[in-house]
C-alpha positions as CSV (number, residue, x, y, z in Angstrom):
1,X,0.0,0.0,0.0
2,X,1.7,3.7,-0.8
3,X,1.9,5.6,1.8
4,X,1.6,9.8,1.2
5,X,3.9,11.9,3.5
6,X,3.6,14.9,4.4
7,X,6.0,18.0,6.0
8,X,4.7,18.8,9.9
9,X,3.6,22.2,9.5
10,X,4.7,22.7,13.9
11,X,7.6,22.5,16.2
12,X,7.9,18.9,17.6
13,X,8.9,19.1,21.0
14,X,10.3,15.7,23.1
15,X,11.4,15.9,26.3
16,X,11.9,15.2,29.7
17,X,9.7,16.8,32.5
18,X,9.0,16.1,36.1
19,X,5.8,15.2,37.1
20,X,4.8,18.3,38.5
21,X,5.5,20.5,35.7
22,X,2.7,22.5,34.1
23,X,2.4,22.2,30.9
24,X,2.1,25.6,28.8
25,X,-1.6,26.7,27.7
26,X,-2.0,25.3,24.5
27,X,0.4,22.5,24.1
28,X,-0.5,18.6,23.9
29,X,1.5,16.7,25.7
30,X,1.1,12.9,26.2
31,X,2.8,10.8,29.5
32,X,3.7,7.6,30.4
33,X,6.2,6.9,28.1
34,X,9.8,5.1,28.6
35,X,12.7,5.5,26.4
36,X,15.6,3.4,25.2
37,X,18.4,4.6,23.8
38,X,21.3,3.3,22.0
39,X,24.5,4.1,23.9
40,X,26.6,6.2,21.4
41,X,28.1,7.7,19.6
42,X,27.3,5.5,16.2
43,X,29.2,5.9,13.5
44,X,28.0,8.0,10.8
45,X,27.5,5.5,8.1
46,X,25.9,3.1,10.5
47,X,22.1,1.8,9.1
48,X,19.5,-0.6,10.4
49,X,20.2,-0.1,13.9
50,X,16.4,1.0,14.8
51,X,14.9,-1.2,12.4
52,X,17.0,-4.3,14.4
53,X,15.6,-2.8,17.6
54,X,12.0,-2.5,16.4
55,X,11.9,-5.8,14.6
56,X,11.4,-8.0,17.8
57,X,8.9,-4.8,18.9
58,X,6.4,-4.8,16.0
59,X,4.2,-7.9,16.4
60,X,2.6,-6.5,20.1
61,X,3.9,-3.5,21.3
62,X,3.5,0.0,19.5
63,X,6.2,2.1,19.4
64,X,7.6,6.0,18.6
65,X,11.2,6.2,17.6
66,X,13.6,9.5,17.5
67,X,17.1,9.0,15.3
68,X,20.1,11.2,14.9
69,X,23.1,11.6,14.0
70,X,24.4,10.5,17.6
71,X,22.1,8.3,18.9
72,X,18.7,6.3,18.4
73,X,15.3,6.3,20.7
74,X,12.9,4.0,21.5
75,X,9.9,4.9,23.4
76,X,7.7,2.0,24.5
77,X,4.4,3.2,26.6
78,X,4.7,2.2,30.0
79,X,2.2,-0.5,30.1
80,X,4.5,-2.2,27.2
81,X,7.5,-1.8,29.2
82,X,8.3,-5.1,30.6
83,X,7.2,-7.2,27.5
84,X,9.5,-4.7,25.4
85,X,12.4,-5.6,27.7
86,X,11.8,-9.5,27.3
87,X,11.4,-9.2,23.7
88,X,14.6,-7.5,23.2
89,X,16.5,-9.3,25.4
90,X,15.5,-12.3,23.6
91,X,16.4,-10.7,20.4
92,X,20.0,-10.4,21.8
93,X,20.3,-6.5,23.0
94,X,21.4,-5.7,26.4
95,X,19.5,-3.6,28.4
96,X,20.8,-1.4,31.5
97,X,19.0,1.2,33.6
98,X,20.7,4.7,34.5
């Protein structure tokens, strides 16, 4: 199936807040979130990193991923969490927590 894309007409904002921020008038924001994160820095020419990380993901668990040129970001919703962890591990990644 083709898919049309389109250029996001806003300012994208991720980020990390503590609980008791407000948010501004206005914005959307959506919680309960955890992020992975390859540790870095990749190599420039490296590809296929996130698809090898969401491969094991895509069957059950939905997922939002952020890439640059340092690093790549997983976010799993809390709920999913735990089975993202299992699924990955038994995929072969390690996982350690900050």
């Amino acid at each position: 199936m083709p898919l049309t894309l389109r250029l996001f007409p806003q300012v994208l904002a991720i980020c990390t807040l503590p609980l008791e921020t407000d948010i501004p008038p206005g914005a959307t924001s959506e919680s309960g979130w955890r992020c992975f994160y390859v540790e870095g820095p990749l190599p420039f020419g490296a590809v296929g990193i996130l698809a090898g990380l969401t491969a094991p993901l895509a069957a059950a668990i939905s997922i939002f991923s952020v890439f640059s040129y340092k690093t790549d970001y997983l976010l799993v919703r809390l709920n999913d969490l735990e089975k993202a962890c299992v699924n990955l591990i038994y995929a072969g990644y390690s996982i350690s927590e900050l």
